[in-house]
N, C-alpha and C positions, 0 to 999 in steps of 0.2 A: 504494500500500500504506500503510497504517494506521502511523504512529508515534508511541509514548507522548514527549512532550516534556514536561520538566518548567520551568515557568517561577518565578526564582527574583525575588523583590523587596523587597531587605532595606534598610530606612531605615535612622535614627538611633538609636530605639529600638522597632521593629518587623521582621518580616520574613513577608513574606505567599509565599504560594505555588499556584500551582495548574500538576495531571497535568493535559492534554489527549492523548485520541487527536486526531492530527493528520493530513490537514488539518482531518479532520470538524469542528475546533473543541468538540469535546465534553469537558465535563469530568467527567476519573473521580472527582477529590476535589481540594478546595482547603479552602485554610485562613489561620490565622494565628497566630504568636506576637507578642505583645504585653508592653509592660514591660520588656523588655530590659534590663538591665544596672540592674535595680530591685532591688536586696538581698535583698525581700519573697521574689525569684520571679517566676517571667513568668507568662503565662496563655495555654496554646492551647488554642483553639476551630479547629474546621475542621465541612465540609460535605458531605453524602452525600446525593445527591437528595432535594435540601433539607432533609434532616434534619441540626440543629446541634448540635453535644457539643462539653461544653467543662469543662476543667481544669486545675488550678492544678500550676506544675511548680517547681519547686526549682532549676533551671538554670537562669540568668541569661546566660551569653554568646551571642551569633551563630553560634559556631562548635558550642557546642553545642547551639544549635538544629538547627542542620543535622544533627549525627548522632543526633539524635532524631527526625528527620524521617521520614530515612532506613530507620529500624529502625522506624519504623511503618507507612509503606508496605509493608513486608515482612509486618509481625506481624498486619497486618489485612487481607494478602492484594491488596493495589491490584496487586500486582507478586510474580509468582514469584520471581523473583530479579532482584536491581538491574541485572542487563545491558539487559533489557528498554528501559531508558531509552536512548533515542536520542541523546537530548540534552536539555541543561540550558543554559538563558538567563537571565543575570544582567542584571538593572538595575546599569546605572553612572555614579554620580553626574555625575561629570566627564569629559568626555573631551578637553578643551584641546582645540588647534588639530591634536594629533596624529590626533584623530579624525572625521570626518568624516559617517559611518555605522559602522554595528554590523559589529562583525568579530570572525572566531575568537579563541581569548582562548589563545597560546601562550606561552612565554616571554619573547618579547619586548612584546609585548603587556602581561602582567602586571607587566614592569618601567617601562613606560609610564604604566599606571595608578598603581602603587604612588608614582612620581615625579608627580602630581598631587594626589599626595593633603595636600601643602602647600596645593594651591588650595582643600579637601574633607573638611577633617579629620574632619567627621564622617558621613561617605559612603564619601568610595572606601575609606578602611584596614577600614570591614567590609562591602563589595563584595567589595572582594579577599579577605578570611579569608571569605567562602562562597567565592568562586570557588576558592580554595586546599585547602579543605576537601571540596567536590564533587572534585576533581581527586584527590583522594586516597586516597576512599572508590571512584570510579569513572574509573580510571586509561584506559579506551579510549572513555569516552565522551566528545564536544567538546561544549566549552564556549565560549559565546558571548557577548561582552557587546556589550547596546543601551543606546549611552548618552544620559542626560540632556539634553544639549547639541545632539543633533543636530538637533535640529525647530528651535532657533534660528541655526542656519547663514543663516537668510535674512534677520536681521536688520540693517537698514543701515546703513552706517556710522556715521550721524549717532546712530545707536541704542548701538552697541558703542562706537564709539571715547571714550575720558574726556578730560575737557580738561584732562591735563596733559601735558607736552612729549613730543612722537610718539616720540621713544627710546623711552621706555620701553615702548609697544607692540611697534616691529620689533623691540627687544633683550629682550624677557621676556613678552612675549606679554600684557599688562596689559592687561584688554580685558572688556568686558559678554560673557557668555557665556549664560546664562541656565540655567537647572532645569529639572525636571520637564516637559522635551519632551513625552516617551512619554505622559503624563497626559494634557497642552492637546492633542496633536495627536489620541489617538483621542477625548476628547470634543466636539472640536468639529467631527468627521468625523459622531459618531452627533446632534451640535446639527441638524446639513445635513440628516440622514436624517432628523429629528425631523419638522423644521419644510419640508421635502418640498424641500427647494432645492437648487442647485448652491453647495458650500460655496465656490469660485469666487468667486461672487454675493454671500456676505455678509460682515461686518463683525462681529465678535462679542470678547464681553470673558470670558475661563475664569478663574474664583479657584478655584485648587486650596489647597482652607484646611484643615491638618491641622495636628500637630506642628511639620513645615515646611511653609511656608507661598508662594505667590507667585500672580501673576495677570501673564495672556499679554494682550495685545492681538493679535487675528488677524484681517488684514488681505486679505481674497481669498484666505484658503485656507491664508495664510503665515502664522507670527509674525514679527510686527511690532516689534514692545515688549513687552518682559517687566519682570518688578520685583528678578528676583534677578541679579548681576552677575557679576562679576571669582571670587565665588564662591557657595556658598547662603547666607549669612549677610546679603548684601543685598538691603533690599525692606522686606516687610512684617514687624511684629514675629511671635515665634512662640514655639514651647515654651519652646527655652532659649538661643533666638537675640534679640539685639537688635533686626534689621532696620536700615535706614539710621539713621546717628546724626550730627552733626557730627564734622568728622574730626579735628578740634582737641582733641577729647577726650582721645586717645589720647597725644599729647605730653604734654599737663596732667598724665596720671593717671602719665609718667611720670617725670616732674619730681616732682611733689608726692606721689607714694607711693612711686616709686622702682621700680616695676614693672617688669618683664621685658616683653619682644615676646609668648613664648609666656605668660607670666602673664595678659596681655590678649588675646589670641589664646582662651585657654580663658573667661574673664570674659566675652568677647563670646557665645564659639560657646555654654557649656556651663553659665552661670552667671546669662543675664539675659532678656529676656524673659518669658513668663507668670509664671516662675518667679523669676524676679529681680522682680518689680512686686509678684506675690501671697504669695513668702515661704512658699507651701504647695506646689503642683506646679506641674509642666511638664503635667500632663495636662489638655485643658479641660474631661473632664469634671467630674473634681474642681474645679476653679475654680470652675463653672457652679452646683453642688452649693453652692460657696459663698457666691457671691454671693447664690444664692438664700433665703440664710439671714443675709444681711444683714453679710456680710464687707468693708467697705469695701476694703479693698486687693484683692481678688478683684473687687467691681464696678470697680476703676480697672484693674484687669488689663485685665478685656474691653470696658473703654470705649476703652484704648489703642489694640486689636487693631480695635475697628470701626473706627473714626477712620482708622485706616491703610487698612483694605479701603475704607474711600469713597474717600477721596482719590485711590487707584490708578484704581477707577473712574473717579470721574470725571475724571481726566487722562487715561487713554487715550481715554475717550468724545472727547475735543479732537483727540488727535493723531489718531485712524481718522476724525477728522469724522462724527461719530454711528453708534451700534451696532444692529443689530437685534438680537442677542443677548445674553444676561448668565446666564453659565453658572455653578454652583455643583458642586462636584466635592470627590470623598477625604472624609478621613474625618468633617472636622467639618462641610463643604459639602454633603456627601449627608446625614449624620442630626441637626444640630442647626436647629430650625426658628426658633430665637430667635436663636439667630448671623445667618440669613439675612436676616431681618425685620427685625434692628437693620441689618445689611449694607445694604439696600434702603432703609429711612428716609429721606426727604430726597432721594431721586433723580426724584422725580417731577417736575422740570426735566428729566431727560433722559426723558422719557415710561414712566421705571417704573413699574411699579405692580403688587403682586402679590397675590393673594387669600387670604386667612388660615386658610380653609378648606384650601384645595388645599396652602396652605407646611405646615398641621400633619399634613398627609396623608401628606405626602411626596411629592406628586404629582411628575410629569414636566414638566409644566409648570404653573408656580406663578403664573403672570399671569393679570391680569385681562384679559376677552376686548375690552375699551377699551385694553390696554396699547399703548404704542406700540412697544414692544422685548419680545420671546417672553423670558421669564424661565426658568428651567430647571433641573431637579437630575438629573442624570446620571450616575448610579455611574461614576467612572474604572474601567478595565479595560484598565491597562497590563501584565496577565500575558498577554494574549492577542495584544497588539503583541507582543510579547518573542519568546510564539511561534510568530510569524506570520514575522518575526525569523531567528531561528533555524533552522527549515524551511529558510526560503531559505537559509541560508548553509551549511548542515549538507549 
């Protein structure tokens, strides 16, 4: 039998959504709000057999995303009445060691996540206010979180454990964890169906490059190597994130400015990266917009941002011992063809090579038919893990 599952997937400052009847996998509407917690006003856009509407809203929080959500599935008829919803499946940033796989999301559960949210500050506290907020609007229906983390459970030790003294692993769990599971693992499932193989069989590199930002090395199927760690702030730089920095910083800045833990804690997460380099936004299209207008601090922005996405390349390309694939994915991976093309630059040592034609296209596969590695832009579609997800657990 047929059931409406709502799949919810709320970032830093976004929160996408898409109904499916389930299992058919069909969707009755999805969408997105955008700009979050942007003074302006956010902006949703969503999609009705392929028809896109889109408008600027006055609501700025998460949580009132959600009950706007809610009341427009009503008002436009997706849903007679919100019982209808079977279930609703949250992205969750973090799930530590206490998570394994995706599981019901009860009380104790939500106190689990909420206690990660030191590791996520800016993920799991508005994971949890949807999932808080669904639970409250729709009191008998289960809620489920699939979290970020769990595709890299298979990462080995030489990958998670950090070289400083093993206490502090066994006593506080200080350890590579990794992000954006749900993304690398369904696109480098639909990489395998692409490129007609057993994902088994290949070796392939996914940059999930948006807001937040990180790249998997997947290694026969598995993740191997990832870029973000201990939390999502490590790896590559991003909207308002640093990325890896020296760690020696952090003492300096608090000696010599006299800074607080959490002072720097917010400077890292909330304060630097595109938006710390370019002094205009966190968002890249705006940077892009600038640069292209001959904004120096905007071209040093996204010179930073490429410079980081090669270097991740081509070090995973070392440790998988060379890749057949190089997957680009999320929001700035799937629609910016000059991010991918500066991304790609210089890799033609590892036999990239992608066609300029096909990259302005959007094509699905972006390589030259001499490439030595299938290049590839693949829409992530972690709403449909979620609830594939959920189904099962529900």
């Amino acid at each position: 039998m047929s059931k409406k599952i709502m799949a919810i997937n709320a970032g830093s400052s976004s929160l996408k959504f898409q109904l499916f009847n389930m299992p058919e996998e069909n969707i009755i509407v999805k969408g997105i709000f955008e700009r979050i917690n942007d003074p302006k006003g956010m902006l949703f856009s969503y999609t009705v057999k392929d028809e896109k509407r889109r408008t600027e809203l006055k609501i700025i929080s998460h949580v009132e995303a959600v009950h706007y959500l809610l009341n427009f599935l009503l008002e436009e008829k997706f849903v007679e009445t919100l019982d209808e919803l079977e279930g609703v499946g949250h992205r969750v940033a973090h799930g530590g060691e206490f998570f394994k796989s995706s599981s019901l999301v009860l009380e104790k559960e939500m106190e689990q996540i909420s206690q990660l949210a030191k590791l996520a500050p800016l993920h799991n506290p508005v994971n949890l206010a949807g999932i808080q907020a669904f639970k409250k609007s729709l009191p008998k229906c289960p809620q489920v979180a699939v979290f970020d983390t769990s595709f890299h459970q298979t990462l080995p030790e030489s990958q998670y454990i950090y070289p400083i003294p093993m206490k502090y692993y066994h006593e506080n769990k200080i350890r590579r964890y990794g992000f954006h599971g749900t993304s690398h693992q369904y696109v480098a499932q639909k990489a395998a169906e692409i490129m007609n193989k057993e994902l088994s069989d290949l070796n392939l590199i996914t940059c999930h490059l948006g807001n937040g930002a990180s790249v998997c090395g997947v290694k026969e199927g598995k993740s191997y190597v990832t870029s973000m760690g201990f939390t999502p702030l490590a790896g590559l730089m991003m909207g308002t994130r640093s990325g890896d920095i020296d760690p020696s910083i952090i003492p300096f800045l608090q000696k010599e400015r006299g800074m607080s833990a959490d002072e720097i804690s917010n400077l890292l997460n909330n304060q630097s990266g595109l938006l710390g380099i370019s002094e205009l936004s966190n968002d890249f299209r705006d940077v892009i917009e600038a640069a292209d207008n001959g904004n120096k601090q905007a071209v040093l922005a996204l010179d930073i941002f490429i410079s980081r996405v090669k270097q991740t390349i081509g070090a995973y390309a070392a440790e998988l011992g060379g890749i057949d694939g190089l997957i680009f994915t999320a929001g700035l991976g799937e629609n910016s063809a000059k991010i991918r093309e500066k991304c790609c630059e210089g890799l033609e040592f590892l036999k990239v090579n992608i066609e300029k034609n096909k990259n302005e296209r959007n094509d699905v596969i972006i390589s030259t038919f001499k490439s030595g590695v299938e290049v590839l832009v693949i829409p992530t579609n972690e709403e449909l893990m979620i609830a594939k997800e959920t189904v099962s657990l529900i």
